[in-house]
Structure formats: C-alpha cells, structure tokens
Rosetta silent file (secondary structure, phi, psi, omega in degrees, C-alpha in Angstrom):
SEQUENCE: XXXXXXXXXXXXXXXXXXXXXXXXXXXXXXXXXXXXXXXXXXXXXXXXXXXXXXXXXXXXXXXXXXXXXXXXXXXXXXXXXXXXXXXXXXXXXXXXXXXXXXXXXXXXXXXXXXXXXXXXXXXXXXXXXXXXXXXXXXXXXXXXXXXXXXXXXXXXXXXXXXXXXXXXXXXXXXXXXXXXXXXXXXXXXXXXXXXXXXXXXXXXXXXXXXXXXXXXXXXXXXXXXXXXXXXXXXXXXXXXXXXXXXXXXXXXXXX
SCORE:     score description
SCORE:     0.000 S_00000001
   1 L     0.000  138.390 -169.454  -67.936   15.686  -48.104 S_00000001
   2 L   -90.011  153.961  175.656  -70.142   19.195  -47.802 S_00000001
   3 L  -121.739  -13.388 -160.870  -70.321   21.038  -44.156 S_00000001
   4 L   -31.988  -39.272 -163.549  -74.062   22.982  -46.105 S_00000001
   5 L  -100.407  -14.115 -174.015  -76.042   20.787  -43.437 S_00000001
   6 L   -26.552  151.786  157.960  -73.263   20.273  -40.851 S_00000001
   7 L    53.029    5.346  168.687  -74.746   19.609  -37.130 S_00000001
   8 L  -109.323  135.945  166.602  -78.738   19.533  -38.551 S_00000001
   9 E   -98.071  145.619 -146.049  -81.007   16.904  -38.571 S_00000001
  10 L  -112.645  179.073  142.019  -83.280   16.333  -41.443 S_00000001
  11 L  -118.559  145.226  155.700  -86.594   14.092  -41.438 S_00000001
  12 E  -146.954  132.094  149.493  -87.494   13.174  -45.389 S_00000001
  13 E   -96.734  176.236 -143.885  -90.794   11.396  -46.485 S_00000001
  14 L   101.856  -43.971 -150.920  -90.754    9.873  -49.203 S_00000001
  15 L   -60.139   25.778 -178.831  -87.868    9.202  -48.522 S_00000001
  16 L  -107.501    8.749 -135.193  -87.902    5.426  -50.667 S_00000001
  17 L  -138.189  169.975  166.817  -88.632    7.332  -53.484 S_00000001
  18 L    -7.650  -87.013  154.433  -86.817    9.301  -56.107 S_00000001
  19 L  -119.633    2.747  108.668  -86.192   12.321  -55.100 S_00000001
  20 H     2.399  -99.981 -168.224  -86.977   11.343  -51.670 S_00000001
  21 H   -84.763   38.801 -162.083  -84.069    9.371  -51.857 S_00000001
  22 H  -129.128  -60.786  173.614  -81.713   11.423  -54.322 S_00000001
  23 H   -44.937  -46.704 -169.842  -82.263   14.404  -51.175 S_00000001
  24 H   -70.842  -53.763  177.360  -81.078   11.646  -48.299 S_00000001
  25 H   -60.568  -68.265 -152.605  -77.701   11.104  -50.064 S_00000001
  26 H   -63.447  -85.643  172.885  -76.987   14.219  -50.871 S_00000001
  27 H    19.171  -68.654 -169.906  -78.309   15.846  -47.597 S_00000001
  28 H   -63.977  -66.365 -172.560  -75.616   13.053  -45.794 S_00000001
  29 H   -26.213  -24.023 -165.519  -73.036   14.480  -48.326 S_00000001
  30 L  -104.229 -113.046  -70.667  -73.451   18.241  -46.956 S_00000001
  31 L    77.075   52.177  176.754  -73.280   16.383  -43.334 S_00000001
  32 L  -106.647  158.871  176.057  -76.479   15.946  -42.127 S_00000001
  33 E   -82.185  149.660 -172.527  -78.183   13.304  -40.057 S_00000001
  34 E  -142.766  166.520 -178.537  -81.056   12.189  -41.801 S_00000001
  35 L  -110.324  118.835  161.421  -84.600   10.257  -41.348 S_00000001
  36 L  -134.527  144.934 -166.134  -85.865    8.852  -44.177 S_00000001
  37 E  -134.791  146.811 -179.725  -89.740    7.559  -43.817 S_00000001
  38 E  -164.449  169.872 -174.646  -91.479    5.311  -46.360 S_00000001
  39 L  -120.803    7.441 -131.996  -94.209    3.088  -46.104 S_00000001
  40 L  -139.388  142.480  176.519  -92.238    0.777  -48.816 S_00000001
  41 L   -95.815  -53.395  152.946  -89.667   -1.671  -47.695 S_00000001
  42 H   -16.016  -50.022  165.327  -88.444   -1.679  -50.937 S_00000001
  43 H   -83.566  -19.717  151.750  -87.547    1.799  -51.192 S_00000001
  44 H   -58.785  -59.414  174.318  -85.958    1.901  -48.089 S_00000001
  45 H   -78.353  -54.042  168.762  -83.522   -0.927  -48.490 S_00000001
  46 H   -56.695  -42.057 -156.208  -82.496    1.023  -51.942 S_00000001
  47 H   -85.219  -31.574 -162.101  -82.150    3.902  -50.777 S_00000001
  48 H   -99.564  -42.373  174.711  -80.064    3.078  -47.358 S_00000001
  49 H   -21.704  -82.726 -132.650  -77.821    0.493  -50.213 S_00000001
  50 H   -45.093  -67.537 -137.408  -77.075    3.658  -52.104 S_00000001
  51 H   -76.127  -68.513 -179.811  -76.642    5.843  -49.309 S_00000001
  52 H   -72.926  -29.514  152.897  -74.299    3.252  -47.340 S_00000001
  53 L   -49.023  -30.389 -177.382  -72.239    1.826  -50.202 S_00000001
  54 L   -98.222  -27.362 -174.010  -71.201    5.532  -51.077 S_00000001
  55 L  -142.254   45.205 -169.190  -70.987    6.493  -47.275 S_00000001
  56 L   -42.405   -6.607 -146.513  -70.806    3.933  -45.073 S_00000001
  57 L  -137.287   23.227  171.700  -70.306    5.344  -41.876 S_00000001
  58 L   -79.319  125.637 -177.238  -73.304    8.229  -42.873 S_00000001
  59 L   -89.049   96.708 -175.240  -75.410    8.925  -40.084 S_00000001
  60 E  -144.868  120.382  179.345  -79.033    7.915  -41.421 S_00000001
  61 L   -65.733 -143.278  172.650  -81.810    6.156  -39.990 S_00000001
  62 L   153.742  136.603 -171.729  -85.013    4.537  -42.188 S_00000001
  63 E  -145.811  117.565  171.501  -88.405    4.379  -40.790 S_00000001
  64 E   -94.055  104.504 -153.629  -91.231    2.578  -42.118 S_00000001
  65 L  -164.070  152.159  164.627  -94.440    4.492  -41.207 S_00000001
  66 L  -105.326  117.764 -130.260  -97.548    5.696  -43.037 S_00000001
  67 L  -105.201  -18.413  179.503  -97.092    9.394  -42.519 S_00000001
  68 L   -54.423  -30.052 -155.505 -101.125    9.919  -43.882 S_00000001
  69 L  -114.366  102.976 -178.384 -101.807    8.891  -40.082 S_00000001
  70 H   -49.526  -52.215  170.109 -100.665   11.894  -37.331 S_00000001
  71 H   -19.100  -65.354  172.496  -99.940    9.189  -35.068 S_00000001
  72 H   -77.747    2.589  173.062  -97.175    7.804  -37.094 S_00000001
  73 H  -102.592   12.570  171.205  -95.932   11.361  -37.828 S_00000001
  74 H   -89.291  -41.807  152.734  -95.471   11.809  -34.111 S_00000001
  75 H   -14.406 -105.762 -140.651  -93.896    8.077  -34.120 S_00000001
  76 H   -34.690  -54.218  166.753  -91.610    9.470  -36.895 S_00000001
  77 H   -67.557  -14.985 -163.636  -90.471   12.588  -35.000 S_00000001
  78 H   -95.358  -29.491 -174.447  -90.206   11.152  -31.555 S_00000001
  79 H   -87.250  -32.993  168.374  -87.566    8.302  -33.196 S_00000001
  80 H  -101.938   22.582  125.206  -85.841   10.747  -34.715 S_00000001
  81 H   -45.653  -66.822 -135.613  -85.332   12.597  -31.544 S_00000001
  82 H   -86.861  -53.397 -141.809  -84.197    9.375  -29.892 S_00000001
  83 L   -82.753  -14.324 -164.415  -82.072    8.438  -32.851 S_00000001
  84 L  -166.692   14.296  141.630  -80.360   12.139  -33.148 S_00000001
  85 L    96.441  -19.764  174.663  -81.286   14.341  -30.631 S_00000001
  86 L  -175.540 -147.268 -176.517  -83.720   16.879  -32.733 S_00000001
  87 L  -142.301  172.703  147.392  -85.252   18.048  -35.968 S_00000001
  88 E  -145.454  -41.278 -177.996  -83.814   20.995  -37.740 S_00000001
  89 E  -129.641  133.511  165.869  -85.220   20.351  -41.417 S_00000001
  90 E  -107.225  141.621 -177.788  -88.250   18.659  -42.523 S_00000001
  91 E  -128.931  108.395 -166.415  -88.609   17.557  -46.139 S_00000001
  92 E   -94.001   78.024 -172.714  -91.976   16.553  -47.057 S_00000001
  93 L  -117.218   52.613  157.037  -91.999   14.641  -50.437 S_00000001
  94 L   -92.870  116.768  178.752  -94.488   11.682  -49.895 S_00000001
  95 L  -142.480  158.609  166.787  -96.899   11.436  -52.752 S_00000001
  96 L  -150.317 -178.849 -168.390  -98.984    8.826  -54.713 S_00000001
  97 L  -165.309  137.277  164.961 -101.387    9.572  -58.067 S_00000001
  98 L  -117.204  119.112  175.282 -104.448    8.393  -59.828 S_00000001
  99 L   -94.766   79.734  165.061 -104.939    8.579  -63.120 S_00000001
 100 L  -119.386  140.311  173.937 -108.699    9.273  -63.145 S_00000001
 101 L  -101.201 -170.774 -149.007 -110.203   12.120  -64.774 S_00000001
 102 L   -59.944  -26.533 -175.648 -112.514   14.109  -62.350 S_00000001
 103 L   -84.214   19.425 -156.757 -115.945   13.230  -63.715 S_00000001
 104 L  -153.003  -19.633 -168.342 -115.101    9.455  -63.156 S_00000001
 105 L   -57.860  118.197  161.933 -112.738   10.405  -59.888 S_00000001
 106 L   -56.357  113.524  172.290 -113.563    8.140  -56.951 S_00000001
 107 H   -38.559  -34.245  177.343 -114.298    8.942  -53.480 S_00000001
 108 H   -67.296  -44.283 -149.669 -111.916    6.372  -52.058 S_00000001
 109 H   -84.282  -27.339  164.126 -109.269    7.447  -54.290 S_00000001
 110 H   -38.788  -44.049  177.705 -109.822   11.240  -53.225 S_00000001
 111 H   -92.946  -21.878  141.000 -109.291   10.389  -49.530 S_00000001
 112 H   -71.342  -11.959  132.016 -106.192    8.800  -50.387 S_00000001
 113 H   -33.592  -72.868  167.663 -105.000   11.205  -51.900 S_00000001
 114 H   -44.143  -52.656 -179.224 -105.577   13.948  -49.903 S_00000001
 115 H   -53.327  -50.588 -169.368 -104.592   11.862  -46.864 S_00000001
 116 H   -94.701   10.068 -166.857 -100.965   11.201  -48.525 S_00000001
 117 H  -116.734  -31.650 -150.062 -100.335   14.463  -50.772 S_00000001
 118 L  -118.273  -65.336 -171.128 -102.194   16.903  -48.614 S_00000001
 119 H   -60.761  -92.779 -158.214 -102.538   15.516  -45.036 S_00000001
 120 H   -56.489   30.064 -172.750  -99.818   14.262  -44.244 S_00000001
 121 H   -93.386  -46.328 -161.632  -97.814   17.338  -45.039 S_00000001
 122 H   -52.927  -64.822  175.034 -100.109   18.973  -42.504 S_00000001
 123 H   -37.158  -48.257 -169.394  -99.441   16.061  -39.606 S_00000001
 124 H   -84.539  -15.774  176.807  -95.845   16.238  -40.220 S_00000001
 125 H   -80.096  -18.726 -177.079  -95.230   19.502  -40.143 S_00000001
 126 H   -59.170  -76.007 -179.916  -97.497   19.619  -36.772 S_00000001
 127 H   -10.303  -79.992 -179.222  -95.280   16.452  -35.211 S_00000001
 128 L   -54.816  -12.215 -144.847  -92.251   18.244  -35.890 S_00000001
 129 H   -84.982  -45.218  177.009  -92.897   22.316  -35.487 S_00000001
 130 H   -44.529  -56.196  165.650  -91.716   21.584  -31.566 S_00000001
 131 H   -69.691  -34.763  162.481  -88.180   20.703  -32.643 S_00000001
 132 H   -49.553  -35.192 -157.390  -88.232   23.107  -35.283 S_00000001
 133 H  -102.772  -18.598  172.584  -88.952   26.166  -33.514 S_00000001
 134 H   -49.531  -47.541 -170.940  -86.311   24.473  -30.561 S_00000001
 135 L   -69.359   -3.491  176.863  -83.594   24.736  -33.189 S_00000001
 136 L    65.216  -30.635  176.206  -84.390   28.602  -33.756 S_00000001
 137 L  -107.875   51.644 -166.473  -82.597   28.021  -37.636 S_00000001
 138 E  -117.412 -162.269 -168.145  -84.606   25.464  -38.748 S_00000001
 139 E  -145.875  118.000  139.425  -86.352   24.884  -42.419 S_00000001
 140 E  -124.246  167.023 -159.690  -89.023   23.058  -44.233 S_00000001
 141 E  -146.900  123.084  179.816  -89.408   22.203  -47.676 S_00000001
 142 E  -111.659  135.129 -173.244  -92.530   20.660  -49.226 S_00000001
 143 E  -107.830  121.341  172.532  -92.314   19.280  -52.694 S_00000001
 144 L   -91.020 -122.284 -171.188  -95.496   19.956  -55.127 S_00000001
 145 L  -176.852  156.801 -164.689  -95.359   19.889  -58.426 S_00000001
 146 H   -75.057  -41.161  155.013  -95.470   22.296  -61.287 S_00000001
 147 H   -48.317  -23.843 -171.958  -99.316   20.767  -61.935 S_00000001
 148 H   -90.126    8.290  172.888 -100.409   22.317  -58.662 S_00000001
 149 L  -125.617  -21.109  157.162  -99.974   25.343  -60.914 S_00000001
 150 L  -108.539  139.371  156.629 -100.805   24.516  -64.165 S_00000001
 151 L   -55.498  145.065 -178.935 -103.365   22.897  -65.406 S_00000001
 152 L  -165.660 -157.848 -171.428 -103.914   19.782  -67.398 S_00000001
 153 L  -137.514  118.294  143.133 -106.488   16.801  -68.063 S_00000001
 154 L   132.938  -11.713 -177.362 -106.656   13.504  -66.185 S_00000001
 155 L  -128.768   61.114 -178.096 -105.248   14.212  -62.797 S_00000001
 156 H   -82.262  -35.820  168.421 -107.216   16.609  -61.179 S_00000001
 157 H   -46.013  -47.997  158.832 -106.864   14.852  -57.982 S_00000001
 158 H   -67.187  -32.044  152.315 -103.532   14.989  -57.532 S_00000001
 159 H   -50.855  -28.974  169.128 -103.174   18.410  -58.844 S_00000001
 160 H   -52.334  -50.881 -159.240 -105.369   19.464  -56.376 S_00000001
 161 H   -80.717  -54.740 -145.038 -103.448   18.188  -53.180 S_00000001
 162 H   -62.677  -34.430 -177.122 -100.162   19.388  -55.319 S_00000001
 163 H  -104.603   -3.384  166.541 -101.781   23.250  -55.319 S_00000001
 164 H   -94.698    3.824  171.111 -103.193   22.825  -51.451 S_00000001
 165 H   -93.458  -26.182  173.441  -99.202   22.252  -50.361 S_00000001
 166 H   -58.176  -27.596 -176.280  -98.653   25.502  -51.995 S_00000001
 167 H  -104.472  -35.837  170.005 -101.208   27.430  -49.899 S_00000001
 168 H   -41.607  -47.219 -175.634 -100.106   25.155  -46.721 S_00000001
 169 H   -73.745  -56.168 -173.828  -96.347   26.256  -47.219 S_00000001
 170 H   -66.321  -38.569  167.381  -97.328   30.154  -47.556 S_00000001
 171 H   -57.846  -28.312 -178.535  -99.597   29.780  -44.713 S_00000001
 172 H   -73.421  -53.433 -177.769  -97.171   28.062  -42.594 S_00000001
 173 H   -61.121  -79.499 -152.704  -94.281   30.715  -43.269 S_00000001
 174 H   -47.324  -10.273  178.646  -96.625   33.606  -42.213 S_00000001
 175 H  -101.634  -40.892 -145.488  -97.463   31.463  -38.727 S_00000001
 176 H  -111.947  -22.580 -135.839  -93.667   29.801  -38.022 S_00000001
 177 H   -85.941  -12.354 -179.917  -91.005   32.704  -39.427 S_00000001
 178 H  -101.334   19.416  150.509  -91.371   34.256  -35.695 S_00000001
 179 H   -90.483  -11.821 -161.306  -90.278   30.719  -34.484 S_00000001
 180 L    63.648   26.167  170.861  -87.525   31.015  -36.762 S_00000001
 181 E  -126.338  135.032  175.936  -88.454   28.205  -39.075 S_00000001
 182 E   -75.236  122.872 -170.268  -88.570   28.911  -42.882 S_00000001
 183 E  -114.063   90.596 -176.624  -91.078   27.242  -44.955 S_00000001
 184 L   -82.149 -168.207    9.846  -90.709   26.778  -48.790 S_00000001
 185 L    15.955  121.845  158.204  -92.031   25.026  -51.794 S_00000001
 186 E  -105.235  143.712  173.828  -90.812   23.024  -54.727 S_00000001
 187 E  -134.884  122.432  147.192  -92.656   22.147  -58.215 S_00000001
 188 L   -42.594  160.312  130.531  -91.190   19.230  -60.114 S_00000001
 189 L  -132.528  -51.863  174.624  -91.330   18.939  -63.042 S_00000001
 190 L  -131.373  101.579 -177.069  -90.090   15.752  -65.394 S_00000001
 191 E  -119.773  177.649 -174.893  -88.217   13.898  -63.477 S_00000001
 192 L  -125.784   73.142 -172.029  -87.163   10.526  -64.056 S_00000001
 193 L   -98.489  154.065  176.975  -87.535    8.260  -60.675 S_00000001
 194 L   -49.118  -14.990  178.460  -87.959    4.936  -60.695 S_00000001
 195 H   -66.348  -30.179 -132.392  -92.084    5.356  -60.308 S_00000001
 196 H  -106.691   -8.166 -114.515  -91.755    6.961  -63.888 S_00000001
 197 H  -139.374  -67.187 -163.118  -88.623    4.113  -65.121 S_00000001
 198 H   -66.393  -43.988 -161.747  -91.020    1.063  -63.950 S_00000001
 199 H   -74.864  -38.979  165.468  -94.776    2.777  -65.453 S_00000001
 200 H   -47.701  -45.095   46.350  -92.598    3.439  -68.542 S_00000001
 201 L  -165.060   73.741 -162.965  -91.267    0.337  -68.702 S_00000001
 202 L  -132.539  126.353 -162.440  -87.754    2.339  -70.551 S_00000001
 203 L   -74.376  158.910  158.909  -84.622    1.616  -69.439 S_00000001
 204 H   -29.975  -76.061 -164.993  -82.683    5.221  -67.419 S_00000001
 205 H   -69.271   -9.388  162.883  -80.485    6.026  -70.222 S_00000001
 206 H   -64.518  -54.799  171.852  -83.080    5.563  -72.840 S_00000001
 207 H   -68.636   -8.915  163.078  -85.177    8.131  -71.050 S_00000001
 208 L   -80.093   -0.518 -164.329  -82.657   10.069  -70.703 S_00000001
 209 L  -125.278   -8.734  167.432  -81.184   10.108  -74.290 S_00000001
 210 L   -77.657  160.552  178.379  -84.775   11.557  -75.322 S_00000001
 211 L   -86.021  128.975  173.496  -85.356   14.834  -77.179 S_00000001
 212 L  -133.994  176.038 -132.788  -88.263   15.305  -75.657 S_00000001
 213 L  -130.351  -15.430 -173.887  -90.891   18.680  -76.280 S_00000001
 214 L   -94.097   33.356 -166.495  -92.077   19.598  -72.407 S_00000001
 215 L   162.099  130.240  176.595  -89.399   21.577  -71.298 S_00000001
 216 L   -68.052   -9.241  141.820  -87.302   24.090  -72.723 S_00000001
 217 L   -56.333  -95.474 -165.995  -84.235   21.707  -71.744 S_00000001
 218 L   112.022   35.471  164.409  -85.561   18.970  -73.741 S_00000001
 219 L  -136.562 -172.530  153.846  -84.948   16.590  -71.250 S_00000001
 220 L   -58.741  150.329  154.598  -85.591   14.371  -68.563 S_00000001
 221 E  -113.267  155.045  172.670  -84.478   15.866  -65.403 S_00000001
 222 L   -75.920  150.300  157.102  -82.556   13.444  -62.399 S_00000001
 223 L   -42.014  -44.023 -153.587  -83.742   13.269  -58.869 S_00000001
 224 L   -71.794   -9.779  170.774  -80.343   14.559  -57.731 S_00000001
 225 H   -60.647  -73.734 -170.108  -81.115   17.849  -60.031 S_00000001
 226 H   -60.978   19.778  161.598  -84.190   18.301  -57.494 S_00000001
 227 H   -93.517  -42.116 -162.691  -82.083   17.336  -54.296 S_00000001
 228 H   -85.492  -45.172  169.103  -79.576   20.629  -54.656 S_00000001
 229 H   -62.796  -29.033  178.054  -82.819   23.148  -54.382 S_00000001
 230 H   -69.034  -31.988  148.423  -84.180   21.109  -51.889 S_00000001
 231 H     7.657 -101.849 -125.485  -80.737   21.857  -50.558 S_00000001
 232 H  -111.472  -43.649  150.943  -80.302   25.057  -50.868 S_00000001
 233 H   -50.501  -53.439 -160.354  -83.788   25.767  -49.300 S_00000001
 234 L   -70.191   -8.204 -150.026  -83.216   23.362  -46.235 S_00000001
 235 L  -120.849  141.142  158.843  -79.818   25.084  -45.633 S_00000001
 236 L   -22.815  -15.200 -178.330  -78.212   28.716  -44.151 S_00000001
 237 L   -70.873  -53.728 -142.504  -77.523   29.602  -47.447 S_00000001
 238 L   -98.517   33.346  172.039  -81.713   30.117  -48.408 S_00000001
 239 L   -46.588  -44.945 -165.288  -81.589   32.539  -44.499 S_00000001
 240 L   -93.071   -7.640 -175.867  -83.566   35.054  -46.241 S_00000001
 241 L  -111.145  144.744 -172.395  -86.438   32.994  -47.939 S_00000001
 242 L  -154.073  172.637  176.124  -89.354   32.094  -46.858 S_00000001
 243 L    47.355    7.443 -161.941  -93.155   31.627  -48.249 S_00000001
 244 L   -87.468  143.657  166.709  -91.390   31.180  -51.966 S_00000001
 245 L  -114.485   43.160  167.641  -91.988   28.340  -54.477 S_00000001
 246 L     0.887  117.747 -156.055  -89.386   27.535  -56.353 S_00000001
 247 E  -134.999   96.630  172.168  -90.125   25.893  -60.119 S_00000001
 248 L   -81.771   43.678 -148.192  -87.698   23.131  -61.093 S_00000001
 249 L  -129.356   47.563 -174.705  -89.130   22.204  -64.264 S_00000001
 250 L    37.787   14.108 -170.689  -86.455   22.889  -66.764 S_00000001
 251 L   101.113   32.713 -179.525  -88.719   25.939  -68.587 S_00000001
 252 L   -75.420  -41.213  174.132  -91.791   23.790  -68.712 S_00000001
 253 L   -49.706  -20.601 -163.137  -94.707   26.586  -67.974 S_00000001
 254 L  -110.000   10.467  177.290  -93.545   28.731  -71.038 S_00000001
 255 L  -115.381    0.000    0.000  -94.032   26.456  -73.771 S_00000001
C-alpha cells in the first residue's frame, strides 16, 4: 500500500467504467478514500468486487447518480462529505458516444452528449469547488480524449464535448489556482475497457496481443496505464501543474 493520496478524499465519475474504475483501485492503493459515481449498477458492483477482493477493508463508497443533472452532483458531493468528511480530488471521467457523422447528427443525441461529456464536468466541478478550495491542496483532473484534439470522421459530437473539457480545465485553473485547487487534463488514447472489449466483441488478451498501427507503441493501452497520470496529477507530487493536458496515447498524434 502507497501513502501518494494518504488523508485525501477523491470523488470519480465514471467511476463503473474503465478507467473510471482502474483510477478507484489504484487511488485506494496510494490511500485514499474514494467516491465512485455511475449511473450503471453494473459497473459499480464490478468495480467495488475488484476493489474489495484486493482490499477489503479500503475505504470506498459507490453512488449511483446521473451526474448530467447539477442536482445529483450536489447529491454526490454532499454524501461524500457525510461518508468522509470532504473532497480533496475530483476526477471527472463520465462519458458516453454516438457514432453519427455530423450531417446526420441528431439533436437528441447532441444534448446527451453535451449533458454527460460536457455538462456534467461543469456541475461537478461547481458541487464540489466548496470542499476543494476548503482543503487549500486540492486537485482536479478531467479526462478528454486525444480526439478533442485531433480530428477525425464520424464522431464529431463527442469530439466536440472532448475539446470543450479542454477549454473548461484551462479556464477553471486560471479562476481556482488562488483557491489552491489545481485543474488538469487527460487525452486517452486506445485504451482497452470493457465498453471497447464488449463493442469488439474480442476477448482482453486477444486485444491485447495485437500489433496494431495507431500508436507508436503498437498497442492497446490498460485502464490502469491511465490511472498512474491521473495519479500523479490528483496528487502532491503534480504541486506545480496546473492548466496542462497531458496526452496518454502511446505516440498516437505523430503518425
């Protein structure tokens, strides 16, 4: 067991999810209390298995809430007050995607979108910004995606929310750093979570045994690769950064 996180409490949305839930163990490994919010019962109950079979006696809640709705991201923060006493890190990785391309791109599917890629970044960082700026050291870390930077064809919707967390996180540092909370950015890039496991319909180690041409790695990457920047940001270590994006995508932009 890690001290990186000692004494802080984390919120993660998402947190059913990938790297979502690849962040909540390791997070309780460096020895933090964690939150983890999903809307997915499913993802939830995996994730606290994982979590508790590896740690049992790891101090981590699970909250089922739809974080697109400020309401439930005040919910979210206010239980995990009650349940731990504050906030210190938030880690905002809730996403969904449509594969429409733009000329054909729905209005419903737009406002979902926005509401869960985009919004609710906004809401939760609102909820939470009280207990942040209480803890005087605190951190958040919103996970894009290397699309919110590059371009491509079929998902302009989601790139779109994916390159409005980028100007939300730099806006956010230049408003919070004289609260003393640090606000960062991550872009994915090929990771291999269970969203991408099930639409594939490929066993792990198959995708993981590919050569594959999108990365100067030539691989798949694991959530738990993207859990140690999300780290490393969230933690005393990353003291001096702020307003920064960070690009986890094994060399993908240069080819």
């Amino acid at each position: 067991m890690g001290t990186r996180l000692a004494n802080k409490t984390a919120i993660i949305t998402g947190g059913g999810g990938g790297i979502g839930g690849a962040t909540a163990r390791l997070f309780c490994e460096e020895g933090a209390r964690v939150v983890i919010v999903d809307p997915s019962d499913r993802g939830i109950e995996r994730v606290l298995g994982e979590v508790k079979a590896a740690m049992p006696d790891a101090p981590i809640e699970a909250i089922n809430a739809d974080v697109s709705k400020e309401s439930e991201c005040v919910r979210v923060v206010e239980a995990a007050k009650a349940a731990f006493g504050g906030v210190d890190v938030l880690v905002n990785c809730a996403g969904v995607r449509s594969y429409e391309p733009l000329a054909e791109a729905k209005e419903e599917t737009w406002r979902w979108i926005l509401d869960v890629n985009l919004l609710s970044y906004a809401f939760m960082a609102k909820a939470a910004l009280p207990e942040l700026r209480r803890s005087g050291k605190s951190s958040i870390v919103n996970i894009s995606s290397t699309y919110g930077v590059y371009g491509r064809k079929g998902m302009g919707q989601y790139d779109a929310t994916k390159a409005g967390i980028l100007a939300l996180t730099r806006t956010l540092a230049f408003e919070e750093i004289e609260h003393g909370v640090r606000v960062n950015s991550m872009c994915p890039g090929l990771i291999m979570t269970p969203f991408h496991v099930e639409r594939l319909g490929r066993t792990p180690e198959e995708l993981l045994a590919e050569d594959i041409d999108m990365a100067l790695i030539r691989r798949w990457a694991e959530p738990r690769e993207m859990a140690y920047p999300i780290l490393w940001l969230a933690s005393d270590e990353a003291s001096y950064i702020t307003a920064t994006t960070i690009m986890a995508d094994g060399g993908r932009p240069v080819l």
